[in-house]
N, C-alpha and C positions, 0 to 999 in steps of 0.2 A: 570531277564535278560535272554530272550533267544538266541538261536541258529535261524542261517539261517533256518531249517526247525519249530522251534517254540518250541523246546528242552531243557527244564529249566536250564540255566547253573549256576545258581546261585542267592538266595535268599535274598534281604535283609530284615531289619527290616524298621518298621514305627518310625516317631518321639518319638514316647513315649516308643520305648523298645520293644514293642509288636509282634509279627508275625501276620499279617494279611493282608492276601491274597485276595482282590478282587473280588465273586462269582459270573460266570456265567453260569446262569443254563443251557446253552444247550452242557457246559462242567463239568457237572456235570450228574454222572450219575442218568437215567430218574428211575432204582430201586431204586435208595435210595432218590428218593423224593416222592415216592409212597409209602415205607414203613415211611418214618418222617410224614405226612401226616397222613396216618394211625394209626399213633400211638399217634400223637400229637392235631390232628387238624384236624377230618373225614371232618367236612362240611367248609372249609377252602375256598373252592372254591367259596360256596354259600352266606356265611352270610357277613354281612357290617362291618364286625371290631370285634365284640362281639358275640359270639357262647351265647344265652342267655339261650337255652337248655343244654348244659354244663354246666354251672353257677348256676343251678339249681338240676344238678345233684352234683354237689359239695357241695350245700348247704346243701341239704337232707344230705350227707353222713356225713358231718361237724356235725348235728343235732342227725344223729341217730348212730354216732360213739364216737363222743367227736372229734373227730382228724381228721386233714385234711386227706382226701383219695387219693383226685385229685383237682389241683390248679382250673381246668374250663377255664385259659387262653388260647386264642386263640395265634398261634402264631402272628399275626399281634401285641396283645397286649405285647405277648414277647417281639417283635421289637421295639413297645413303649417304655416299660422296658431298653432295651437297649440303646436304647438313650438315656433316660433320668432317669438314675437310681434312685431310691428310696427306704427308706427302706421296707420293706414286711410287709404291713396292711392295713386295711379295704379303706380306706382315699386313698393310693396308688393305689388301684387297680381299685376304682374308677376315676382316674386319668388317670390311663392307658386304660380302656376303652375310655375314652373322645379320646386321643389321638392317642387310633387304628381307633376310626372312624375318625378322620380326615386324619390317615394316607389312609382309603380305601377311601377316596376321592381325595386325593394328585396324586397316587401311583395306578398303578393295581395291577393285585394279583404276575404274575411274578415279578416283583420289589420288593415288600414286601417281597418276599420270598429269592429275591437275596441278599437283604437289613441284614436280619434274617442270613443268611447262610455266610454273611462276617461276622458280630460282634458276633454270639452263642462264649460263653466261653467254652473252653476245655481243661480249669487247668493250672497253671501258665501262662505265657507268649503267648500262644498260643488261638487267636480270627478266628473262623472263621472253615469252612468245607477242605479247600483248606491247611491251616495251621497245622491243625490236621491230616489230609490224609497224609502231606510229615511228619508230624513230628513221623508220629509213623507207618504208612506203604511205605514211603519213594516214593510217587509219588503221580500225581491227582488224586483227586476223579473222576475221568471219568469212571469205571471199576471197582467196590466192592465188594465181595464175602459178602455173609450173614451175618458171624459174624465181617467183617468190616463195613457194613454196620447198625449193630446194634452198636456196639462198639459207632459208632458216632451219635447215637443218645440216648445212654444213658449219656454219658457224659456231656454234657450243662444243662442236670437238676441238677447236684451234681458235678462238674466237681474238684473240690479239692478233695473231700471223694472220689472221684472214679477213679483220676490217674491214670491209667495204668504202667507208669513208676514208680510210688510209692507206691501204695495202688492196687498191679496187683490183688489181692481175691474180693476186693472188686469191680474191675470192672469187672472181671469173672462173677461175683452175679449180676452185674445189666446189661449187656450184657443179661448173658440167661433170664433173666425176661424180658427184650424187644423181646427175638428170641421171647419165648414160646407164647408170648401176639401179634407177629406180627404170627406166626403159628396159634394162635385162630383166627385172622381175613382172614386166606387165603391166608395174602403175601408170607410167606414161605409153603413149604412142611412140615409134625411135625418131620420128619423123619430127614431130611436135619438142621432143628432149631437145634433139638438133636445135632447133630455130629458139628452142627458149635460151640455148647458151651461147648466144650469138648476141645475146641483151646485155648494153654494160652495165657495169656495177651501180646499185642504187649510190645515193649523196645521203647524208643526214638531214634531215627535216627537224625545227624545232618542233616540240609538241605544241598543243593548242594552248593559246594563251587570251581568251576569248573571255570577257565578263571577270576581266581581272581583279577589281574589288569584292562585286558580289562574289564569285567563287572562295575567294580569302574567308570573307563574314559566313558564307555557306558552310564552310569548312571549320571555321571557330565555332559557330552554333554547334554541329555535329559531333564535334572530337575528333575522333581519327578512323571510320569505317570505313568498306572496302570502295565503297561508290558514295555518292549524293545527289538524291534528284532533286532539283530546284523546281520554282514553279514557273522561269526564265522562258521567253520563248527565242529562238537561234534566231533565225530569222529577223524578228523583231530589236532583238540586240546589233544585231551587225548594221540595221539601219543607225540605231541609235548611235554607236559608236563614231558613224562615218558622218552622223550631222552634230556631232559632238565637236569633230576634226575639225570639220568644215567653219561650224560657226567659231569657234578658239582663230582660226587663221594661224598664220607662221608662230613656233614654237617661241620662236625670239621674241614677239611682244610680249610676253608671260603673262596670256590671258589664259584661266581655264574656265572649263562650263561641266557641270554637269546636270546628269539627266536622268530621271527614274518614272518611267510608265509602269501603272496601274491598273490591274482590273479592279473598278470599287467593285463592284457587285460580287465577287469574289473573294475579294480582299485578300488578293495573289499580285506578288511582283513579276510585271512580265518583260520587264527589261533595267536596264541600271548600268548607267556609267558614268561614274567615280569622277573620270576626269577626261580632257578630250585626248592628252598624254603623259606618260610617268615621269619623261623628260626635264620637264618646265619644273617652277617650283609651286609645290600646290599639290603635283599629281600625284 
């Protein structure tokens, strides 16, 4: 739910518990889809579902390693994966090829890729690039620095082992193995990879909980769509909130107040809060 200028004021969850955010690529930033690209998927653009020179270079290394090196999935066939999960073997994978070529039949490659960038796992609760961007850099993915930018795409390969909130060494370790390997191909500068894996692990951030009631009514009026613009101004709410607090005084007197500014000449709400907090009784 946003704000009159389109200002996140507050996130919910999907039916199943999930956080996941809706991706679109042209609010996504254009470096971090050159480095995921890059690192996941070079001819992504070109091939029909199945990178089958991948596939091959996976094979050899399966053959002259014992052990897998590199899966050879394409992400379309990730996307596959995601929809349709299965468990990880010969049988599956072959499945998942069928189903990335029909998906580059279905689907262009931007869609695929929007498709990929909502459902990628990024450790518990959290589906998607837009969900992981606020849950641990506490805003869109529009604007990523290097080692944000690697952070999220080392994640969705391992994303349990490599929590950041729980397991911060071990996504330290596979962050700078994406910088150094996005540095061998060019995207980054080696200098700049260096110093960005030298940054410790992000924390989790709650998402925005901002206009807690109107957001709820905003969201009931609507149903269930990808976004909601209110007519809310941010700004103007967070004063509101904070003289809401202020005039309530300590939670223990169980006083509440609330507040709803007006444009008349509009006849737009440009701020609203419910209560000074949810704590008390009342809120």
């Amino acid at each position: 739910v946003m704000d009159r200028r389109g200002a996140v004021m507050r996130v919910f969850p999907v039916e199943d518990g999930k956080w996941r955010m809706k991706a679109h690529l042209d609010a996504v930033d254009p470096d971090f889809v050159e480095a995921l690209l890059a690192y996941e998927d070079k001819r992504f653009m070109g091939h029909g579902g199945v990178d089958f020179l991948a596939l091959g270079r996976a094979a050899g290394s399966l053959v002259s390693s014992g052990e897998v090196v590199s899966g050879g999935s394409t992400i379309t066939m990730q996307t596959a994966r995601l929809l349709e999960p299965r468990p990880r073997n010969v049988v599956s994978k072959a499945i998942e090829a069928f189903r990335a070529w029909q998906l580059e039949r279905r689907l262009n490659k931007e869609e695929i890729l929007e498709l990929y960038l909502t459902l990628a796992p990024y450790g518990g609760n959290l589906e998607g690039v837009r969900a992981a961007s606020w849950a641990y850099f506490g805003r869109e993915p529009d604007n990523l620095s290097p080692d944000q930018i690697a952070m999220l795409i080392a994640l969705p390969q391992s994303p349990e082992a490599r929590r950041p909130d729980l397991r911060p060494e071990a996504a330290i370790v596979a962050r700078e193995r994406v910088l150094m390997r996005l540095a061998d191909e060019g995207v980054f500068a080696k200098d700049l990879a260096k110093e960005s894996a030298e940054y410790p692990a992000p924390t989790r951030i709650d998402f925005p909980t901002l206009a807690w009631h109107a957001s709820e009514e905003a969201l009931r009026r609507a149903g269930s769509p990808d976004h909601i613009r209110t007519t809310i101004d941010m700004a103007l709410q967070k004063e509101v909130e904070a003289l809401a607090t202020r005039a309530a005084g300590p939670a223990r007197e169980g006083v509440q107040v609330a507040i709803m500014v007006v444009d008349i000449a509009r006849r737009e709400v440009r701020a609203a809060a419910g209560s000074a907090n949810r704590g008390t009784a009342g809120g």
